[in-house]
BATI-844911 format. One record per residue (C-alpha): residue in one letter; x, y, z. Coordinates in Angstrom, 3 decimals. Layout:
('A',(X,Y,Z));
...
REM end
This chain:
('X',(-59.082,10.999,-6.109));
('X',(-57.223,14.074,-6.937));
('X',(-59.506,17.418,-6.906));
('X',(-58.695,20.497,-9.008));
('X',(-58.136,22.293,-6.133));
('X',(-55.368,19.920,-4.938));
('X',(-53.933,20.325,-8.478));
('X',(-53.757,23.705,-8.791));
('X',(-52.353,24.019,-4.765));
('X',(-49.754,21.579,-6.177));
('X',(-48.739,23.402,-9.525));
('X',(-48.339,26.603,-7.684));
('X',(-45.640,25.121,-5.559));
('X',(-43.011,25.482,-7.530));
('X',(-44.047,29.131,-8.278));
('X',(-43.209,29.752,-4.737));
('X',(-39.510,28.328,-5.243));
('X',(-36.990,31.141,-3.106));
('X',(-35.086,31.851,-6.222));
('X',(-31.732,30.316,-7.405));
('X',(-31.022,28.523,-3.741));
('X',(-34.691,26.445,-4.385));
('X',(-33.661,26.234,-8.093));
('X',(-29.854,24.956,-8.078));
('X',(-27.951,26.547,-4.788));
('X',(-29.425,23.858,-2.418));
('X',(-28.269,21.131,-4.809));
('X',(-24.495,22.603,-5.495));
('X',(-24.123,22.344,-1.608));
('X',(-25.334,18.745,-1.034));
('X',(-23.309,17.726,-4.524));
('X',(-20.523,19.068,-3.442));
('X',(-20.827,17.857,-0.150));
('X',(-21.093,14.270,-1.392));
('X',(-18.115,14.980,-3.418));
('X',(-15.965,15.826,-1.190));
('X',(-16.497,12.781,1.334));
('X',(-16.349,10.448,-2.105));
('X',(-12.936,11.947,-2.605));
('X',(-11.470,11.686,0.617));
('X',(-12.669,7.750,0.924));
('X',(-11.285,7.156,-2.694));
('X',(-7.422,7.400,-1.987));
('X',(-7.651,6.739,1.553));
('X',(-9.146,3.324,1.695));
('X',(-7.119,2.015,-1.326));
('X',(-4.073,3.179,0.705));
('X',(-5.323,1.202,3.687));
('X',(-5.445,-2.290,1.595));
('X',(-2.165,-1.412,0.683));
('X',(-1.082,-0.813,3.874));
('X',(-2.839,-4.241,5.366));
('X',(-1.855,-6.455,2.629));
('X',(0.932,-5.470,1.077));
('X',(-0.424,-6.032,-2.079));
('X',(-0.633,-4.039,-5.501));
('X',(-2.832,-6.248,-6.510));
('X',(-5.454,-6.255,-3.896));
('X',(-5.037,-2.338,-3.956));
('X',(-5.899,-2.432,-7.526));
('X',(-8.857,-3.998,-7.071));
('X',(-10.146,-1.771,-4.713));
('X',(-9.527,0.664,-7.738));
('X',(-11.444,-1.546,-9.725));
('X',(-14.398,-2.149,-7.778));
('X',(-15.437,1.681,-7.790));
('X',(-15.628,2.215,-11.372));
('X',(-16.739,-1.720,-12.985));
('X',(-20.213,-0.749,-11.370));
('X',(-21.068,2.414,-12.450));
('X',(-20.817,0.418,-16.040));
('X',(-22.948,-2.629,-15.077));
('X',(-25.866,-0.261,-13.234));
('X',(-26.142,2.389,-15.964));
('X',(-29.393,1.174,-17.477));
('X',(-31.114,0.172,-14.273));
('X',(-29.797,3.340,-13.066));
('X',(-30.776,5.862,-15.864));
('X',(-34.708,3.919,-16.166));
('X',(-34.845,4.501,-12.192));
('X',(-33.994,8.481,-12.520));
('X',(-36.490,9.060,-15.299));
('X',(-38.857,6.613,-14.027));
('X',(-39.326,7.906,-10.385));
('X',(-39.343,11.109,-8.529));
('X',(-35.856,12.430,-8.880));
('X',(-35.710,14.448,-5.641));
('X',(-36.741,11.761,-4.048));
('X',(-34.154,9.193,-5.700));
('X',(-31.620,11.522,-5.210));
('X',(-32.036,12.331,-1.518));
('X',(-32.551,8.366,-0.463));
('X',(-29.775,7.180,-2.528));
('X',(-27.436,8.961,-0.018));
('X',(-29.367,8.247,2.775));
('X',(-28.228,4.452,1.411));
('X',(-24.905,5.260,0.587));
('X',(-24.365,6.742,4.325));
('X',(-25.981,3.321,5.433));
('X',(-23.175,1.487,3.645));
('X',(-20.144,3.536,5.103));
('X',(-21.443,2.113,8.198));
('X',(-21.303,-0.954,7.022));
('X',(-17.898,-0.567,5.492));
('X',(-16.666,0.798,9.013));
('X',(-17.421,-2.672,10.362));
('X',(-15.816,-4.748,7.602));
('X',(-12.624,-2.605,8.387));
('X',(-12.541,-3.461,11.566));
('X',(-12.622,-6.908,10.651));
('X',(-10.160,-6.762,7.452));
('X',(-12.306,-8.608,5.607));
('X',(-11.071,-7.524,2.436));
('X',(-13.819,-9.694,0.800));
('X',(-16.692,-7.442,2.559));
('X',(-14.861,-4.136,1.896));
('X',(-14.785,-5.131,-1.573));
('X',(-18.305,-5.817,-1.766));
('X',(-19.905,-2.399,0.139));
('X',(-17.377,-0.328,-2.254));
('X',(-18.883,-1.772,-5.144));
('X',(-22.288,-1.193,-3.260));
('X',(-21.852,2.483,-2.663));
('X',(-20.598,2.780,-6.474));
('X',(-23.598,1.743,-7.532));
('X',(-25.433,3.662,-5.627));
('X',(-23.734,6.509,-6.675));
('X',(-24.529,5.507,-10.263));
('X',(-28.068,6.219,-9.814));
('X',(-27.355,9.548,-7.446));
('X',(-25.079,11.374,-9.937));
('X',(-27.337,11.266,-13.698));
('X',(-30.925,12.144,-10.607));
('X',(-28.400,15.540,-9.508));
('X',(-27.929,15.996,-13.518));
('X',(-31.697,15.490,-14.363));
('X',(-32.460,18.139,-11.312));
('X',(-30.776,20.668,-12.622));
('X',(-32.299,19.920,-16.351));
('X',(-35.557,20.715,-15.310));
('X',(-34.733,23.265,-12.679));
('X',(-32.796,25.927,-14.859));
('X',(-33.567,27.780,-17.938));
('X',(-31.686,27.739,-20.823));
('X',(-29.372,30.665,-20.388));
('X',(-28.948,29.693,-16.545));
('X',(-27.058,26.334,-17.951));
('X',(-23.342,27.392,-18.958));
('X',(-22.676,29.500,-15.853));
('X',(-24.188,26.907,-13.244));
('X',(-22.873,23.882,-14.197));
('X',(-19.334,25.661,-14.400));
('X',(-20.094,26.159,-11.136));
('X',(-20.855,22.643,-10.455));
('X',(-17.538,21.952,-12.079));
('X',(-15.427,24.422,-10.017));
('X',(-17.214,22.196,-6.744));
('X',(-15.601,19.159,-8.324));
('X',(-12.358,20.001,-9.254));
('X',(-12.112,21.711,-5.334));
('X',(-13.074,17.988,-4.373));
('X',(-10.637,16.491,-6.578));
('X',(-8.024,18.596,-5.323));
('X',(-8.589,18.453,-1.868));
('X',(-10.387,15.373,-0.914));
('X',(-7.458,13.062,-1.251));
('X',(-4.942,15.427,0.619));
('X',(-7.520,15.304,3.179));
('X',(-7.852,11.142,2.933));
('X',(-4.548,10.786,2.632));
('X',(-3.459,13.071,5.999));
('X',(-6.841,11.299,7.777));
('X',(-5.746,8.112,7.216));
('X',(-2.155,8.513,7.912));
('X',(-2.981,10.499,11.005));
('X',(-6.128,9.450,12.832));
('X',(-6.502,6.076,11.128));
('X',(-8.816,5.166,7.857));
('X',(-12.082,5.085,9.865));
('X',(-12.013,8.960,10.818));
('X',(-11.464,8.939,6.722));
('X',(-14.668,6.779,6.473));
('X',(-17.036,8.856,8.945));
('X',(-16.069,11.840,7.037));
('X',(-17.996,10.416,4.340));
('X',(-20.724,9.033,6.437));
('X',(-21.063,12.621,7.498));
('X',(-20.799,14.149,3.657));
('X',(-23.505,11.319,2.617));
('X',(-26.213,12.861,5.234));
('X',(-25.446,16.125,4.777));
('X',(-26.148,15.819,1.548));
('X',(-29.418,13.828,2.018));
('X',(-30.655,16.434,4.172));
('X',(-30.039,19.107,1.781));
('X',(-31.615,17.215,-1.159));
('X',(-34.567,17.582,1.383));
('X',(-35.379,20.638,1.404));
('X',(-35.603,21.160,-2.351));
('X',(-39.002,21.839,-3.029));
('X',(-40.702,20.174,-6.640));
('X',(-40.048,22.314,-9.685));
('X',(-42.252,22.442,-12.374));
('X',(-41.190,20.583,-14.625));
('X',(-41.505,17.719,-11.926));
('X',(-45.021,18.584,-11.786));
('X',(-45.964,19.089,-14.876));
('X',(-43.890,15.308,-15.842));
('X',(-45.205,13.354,-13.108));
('X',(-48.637,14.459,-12.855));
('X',(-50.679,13.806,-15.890));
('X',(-48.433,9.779,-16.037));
('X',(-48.881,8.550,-12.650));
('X',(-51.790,7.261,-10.601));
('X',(-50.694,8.862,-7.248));
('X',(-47.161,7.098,-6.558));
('X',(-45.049,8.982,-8.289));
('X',(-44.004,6.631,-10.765));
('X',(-44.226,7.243,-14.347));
('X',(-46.213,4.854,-16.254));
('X',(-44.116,4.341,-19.470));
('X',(-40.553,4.840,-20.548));
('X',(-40.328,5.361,-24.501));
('X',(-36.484,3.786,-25.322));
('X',(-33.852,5.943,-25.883));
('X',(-31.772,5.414,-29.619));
('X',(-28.923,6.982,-30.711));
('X',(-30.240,8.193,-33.517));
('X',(-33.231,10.006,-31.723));
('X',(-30.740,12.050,-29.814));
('X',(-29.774,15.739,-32.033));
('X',(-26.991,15.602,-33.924));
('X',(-24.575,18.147,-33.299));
('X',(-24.599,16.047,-29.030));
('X',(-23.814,13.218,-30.905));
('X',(-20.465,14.792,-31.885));
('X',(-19.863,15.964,-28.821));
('X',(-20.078,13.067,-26.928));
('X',(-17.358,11.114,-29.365));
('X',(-15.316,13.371,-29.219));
('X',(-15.345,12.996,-25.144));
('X',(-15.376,9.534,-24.963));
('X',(-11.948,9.951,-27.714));
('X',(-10.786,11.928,-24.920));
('X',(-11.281,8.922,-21.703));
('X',(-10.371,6.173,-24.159));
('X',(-6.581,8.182,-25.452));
('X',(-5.990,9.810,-22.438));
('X',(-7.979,8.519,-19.738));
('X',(-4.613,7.431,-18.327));
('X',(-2.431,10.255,-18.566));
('X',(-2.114,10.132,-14.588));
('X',(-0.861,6.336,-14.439));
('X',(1.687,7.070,-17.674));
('X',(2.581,10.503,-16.065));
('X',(3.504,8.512,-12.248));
('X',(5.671,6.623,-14.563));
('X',(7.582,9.128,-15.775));
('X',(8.045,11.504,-12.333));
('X',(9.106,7.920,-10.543));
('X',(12.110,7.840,-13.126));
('X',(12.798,11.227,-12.590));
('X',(12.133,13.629,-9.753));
('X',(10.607,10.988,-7.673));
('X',(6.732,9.049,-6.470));
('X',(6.088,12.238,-4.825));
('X',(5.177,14.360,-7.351));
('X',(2.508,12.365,-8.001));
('X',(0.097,13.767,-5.104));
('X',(1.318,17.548,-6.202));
('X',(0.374,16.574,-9.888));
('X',(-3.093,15.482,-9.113));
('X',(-3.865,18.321,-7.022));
('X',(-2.421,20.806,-9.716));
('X',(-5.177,18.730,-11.984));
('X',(-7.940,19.675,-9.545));
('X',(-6.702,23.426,-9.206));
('X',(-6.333,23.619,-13.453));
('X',(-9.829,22.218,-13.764));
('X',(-11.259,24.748,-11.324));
('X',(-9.429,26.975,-13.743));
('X',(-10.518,25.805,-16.622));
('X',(-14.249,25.773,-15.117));
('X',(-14.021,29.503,-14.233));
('X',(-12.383,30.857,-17.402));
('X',(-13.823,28.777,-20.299));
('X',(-16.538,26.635,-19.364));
('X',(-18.563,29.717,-17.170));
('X',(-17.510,32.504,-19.752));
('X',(-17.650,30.646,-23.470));
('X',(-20.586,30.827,-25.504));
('X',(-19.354,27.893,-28.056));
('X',(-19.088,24.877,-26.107));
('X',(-17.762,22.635,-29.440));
('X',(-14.464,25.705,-29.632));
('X',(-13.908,24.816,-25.491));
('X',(-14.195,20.675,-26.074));
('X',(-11.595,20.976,-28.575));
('X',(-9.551,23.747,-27.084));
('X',(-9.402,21.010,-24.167));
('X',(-8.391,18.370,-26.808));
('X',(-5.536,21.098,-28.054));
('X',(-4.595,21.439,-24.254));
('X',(-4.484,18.314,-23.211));
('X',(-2.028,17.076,-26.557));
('X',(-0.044,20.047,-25.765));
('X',(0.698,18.620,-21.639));
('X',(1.457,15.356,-23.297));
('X',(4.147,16.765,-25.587));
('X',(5.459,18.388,-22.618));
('X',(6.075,14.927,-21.076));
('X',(8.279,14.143,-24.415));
('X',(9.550,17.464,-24.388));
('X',(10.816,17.260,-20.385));
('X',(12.399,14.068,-20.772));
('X',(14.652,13.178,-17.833));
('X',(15.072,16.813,-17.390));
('X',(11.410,17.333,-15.380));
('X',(11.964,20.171,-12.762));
('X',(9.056,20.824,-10.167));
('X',(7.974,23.845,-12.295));
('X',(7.284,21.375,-15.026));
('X',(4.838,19.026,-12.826));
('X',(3.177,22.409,-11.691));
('X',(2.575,23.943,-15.939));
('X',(1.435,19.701,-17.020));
('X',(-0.485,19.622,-14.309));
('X',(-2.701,22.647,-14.452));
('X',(-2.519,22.248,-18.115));
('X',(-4.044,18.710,-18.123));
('X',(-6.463,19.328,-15.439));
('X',(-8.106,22.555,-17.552));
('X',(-7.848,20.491,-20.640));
('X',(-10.003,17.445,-18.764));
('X',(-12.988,20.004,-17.409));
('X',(-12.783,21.974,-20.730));
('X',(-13.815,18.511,-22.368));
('X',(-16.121,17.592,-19.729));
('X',(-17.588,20.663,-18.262));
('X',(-18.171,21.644,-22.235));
('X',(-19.815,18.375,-23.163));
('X',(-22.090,18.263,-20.019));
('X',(-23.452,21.930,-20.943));
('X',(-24.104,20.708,-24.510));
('X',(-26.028,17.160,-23.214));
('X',(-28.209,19.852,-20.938));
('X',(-29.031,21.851,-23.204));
('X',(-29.979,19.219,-26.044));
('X',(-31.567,16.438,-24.084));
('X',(-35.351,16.057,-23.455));
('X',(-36.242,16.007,-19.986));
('X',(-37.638,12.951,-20.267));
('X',(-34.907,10.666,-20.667));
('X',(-31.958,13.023,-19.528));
('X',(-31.488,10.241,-16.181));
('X',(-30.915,7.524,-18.762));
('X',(-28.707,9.439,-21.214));
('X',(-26.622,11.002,-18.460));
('X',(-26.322,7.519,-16.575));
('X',(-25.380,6.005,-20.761));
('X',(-22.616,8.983,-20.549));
('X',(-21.281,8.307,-17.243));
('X',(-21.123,4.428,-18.239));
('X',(-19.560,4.849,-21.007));
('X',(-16.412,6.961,-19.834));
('X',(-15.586,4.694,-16.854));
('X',(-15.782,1.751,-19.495));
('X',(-13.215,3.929,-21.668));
('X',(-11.304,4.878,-18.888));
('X',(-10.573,1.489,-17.659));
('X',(-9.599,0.453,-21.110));
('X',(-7.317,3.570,-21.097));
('X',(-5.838,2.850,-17.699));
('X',(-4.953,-0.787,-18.965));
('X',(-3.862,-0.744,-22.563));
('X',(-2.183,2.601,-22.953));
('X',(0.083,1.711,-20.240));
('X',(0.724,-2.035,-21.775));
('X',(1.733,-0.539,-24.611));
('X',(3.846,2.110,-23.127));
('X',(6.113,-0.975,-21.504));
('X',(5.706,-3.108,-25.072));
('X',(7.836,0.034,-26.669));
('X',(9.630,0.947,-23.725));
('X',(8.566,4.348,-24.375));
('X',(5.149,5.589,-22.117));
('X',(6.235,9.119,-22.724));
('X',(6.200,9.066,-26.641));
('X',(3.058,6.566,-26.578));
('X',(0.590,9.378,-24.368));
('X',(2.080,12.109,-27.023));
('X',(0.658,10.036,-29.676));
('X',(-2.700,9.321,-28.128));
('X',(-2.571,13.193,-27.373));
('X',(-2.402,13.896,-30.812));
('X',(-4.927,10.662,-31.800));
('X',(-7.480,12.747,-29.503));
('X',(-7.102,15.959,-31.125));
('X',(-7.452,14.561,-34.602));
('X',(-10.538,12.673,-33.911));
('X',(-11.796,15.757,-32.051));
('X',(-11.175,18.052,-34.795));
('X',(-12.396,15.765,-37.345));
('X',(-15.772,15.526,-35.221));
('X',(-16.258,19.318,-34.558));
('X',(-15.072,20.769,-38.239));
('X',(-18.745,21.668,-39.551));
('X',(-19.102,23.396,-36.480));
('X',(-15.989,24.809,-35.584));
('X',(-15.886,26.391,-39.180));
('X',(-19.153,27.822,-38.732));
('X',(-21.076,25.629,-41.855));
('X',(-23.843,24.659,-39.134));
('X',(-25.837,26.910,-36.994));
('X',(-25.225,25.850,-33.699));
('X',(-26.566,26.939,-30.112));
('X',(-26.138,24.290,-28.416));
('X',(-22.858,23.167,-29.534));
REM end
């Protein structure tokens, strides 16, 4: 039995938290510590298969299997975030994932394509469940005001990852061999455990788990989450963002087609780390500074049509300085949507069920993205012209956006958190 002076020793806890390091610091480090070993993994072992097999195919799959199960797991994944202590879920699930890059050393060493397959599917959905428990952290860790400028933060740590880690796979692999690749991300996966660690309970932890749980920190009902329980003005948002992964979710793949026609396959690598470097940018100057998250979402639509004309408007005459302008362009455009949207599912989502709405989210755009990936460049060969088809989507995007965001964009709707 609990006594009231347990209780009270307990609720004070989080009144002790050191400040913004107990609040959201400590997290940024072990998120961006995962990140950065995710990234470095991502290209690297995909370039091994290639390597081993020869085969576009069996690289594609290894594509594949890390985004199909971040679909599948969503609602397992968002029910175990709200449902269990999210510190907790957050620091064990990469304790797991560290587990399975162990794992996935082995089957390397084997080439057993059919095991590799399998563990990177694994630590996907693993990951499922560890990115919406980070989210749901910082939910009930910040105040209001605290949202905007943190999460840009959080951002800025993800477009550094997205920038770097595959330059760093890619030179690991190619250099030392893919397994110093791999135990770079063993090593980012226990970092990041061990950070998650030392996070002491906030109080909104306290105050959720304690009064629904009989000592084992698991809540005792989950009320369903339905779409039209969630506020309006999010529900715009997040259309308009999944417009944004369904029309252009595969501006990269129709963007390799075009620089492999003209200045060459290797301007693909610069181009996606000019798309990390524009969304720290974009993260910086729009998402940490503006006050009107629904103007940045479809400034980032704007942006991101205007790269994609760019592609028309560059033809067979693309020069390096082009890659570097589309580039930063369409990686600001991508966090202004993202980081933008995020800030506005923060700030008007219930703590309650923010781990199954964020996992719903994260489902959601990888399903998109996928269908982006494979129709938008079908249909770019169909025509024989990918350059004119990702203008159009461009310009698809920006009309749903706008059509989405009018009321609030022309000011007809008082609007705080979008």
């Amino acid at each position: 039995m609990v006594t009231d002076s347990s209780t009270v020793s307990t609720a004070e806890a989080p009144e002790r938290m050191a400040g913004p390091w107990q609040a959201w610091r400590i997290l940024l480090l072990a998120n961006a510590c995962s990140l950065i070993g995710n990234y470095v993994q991502n290209l690297a072992l995909p370039l091994w298969v290639l390597s081993v097999t020869g085969s576009y195919t069996a690289t594609g799959i290894a594509f594949a299997v890390g985004t199909l199960p971040v679909v599948f797991c969503a609602p397992v994944a968002g029910r175990i975030v709200d449902r269990w202590n999210r510190r907790w879920v957050f620091v064990v699930c990469e304790l797991v994932c560290a587990l399975l890059v162990i794992a996935l050393v082995f089957a390397v060493r084997a080439e057993n394509l059919t095991a590799v397959y399998l563990l990177v599917g694994l630590l996907k959905a693993v990951g499922s469940v560890s990115v919406p428990a980070a989210q749901a952290l910082l939910k009930e860790r910040l105040d209001p005001e605290a949202i905007r400028p943190v999460i840009a933060l959080f951002e800025i740590a993800f477009g550094t990852a997205l920038s770097l880690g595959p330059l760093i796979g890619a030179a690991l692999s190619a250099g030392l061999g893919i397994e110093v690749a791999l135990w770079v991300n063993l090593g980012s996966f226990v970092v990041a455990g061990l950070l998650g660690t030392l996070l002491r309970p906030s109080r909104a932890e306290v105050s959720r788990t304690a009064p629904s749980t009989s000592g084992d920190g698991i809540s005792s009902r989950l009320e369903p989450v339905r779409w039209r329980s969630i506020d309006a003005r999010l529900r715009r948002v997040a259309v308009a963002e999944a417009s944004y992964f369904l029309f252009l979710g595969s501006e990269v793949v129709v963007a390799l087609a075009v620089f492999e026609e003209s200045i060459g396959i290797a301007a693909a690598a610069v181009y996606q780390t000019l798309s990390g470097l524009g969304w720290i940018a974009g993260s910086y100057i729009f998402v940490r500074r503006s006050t009107r998250p629904a103007w940045t979402v479809w400034l980032g639509a704007a942006l991101s049509a205007v790269a994609a004309a760019m592609l028309v408007l560059n033809g067979h005459g693309w020069s390096w300085v082009a890659v570097v302008v589309v580039g930063l362009l369409g990686g600001a455009g991508n966090v202004m949507i993202a980081g933008a949207a995020t800030v506005v599912y923060q700030t008007l989502t219930d703590n309650a069920v923010i781990g199954r709405v964020f996992a719903f989210r994260r489902a959601v755009l990888n399903l998109l993205m996928t269908v982006s990936y494979v129709t938008v460049p079908l249909i770019a060969d169909i025509t024989h012209h990918p350059v004119l088809i990702l203008m159009l989507a461009g310009a698809t995007n920006l009309v749903i956006t706008t059509s989405l965001l009018a009321r609030t964009l022309l000011g007809r709707t008082r609007d705080d958190g979008a």
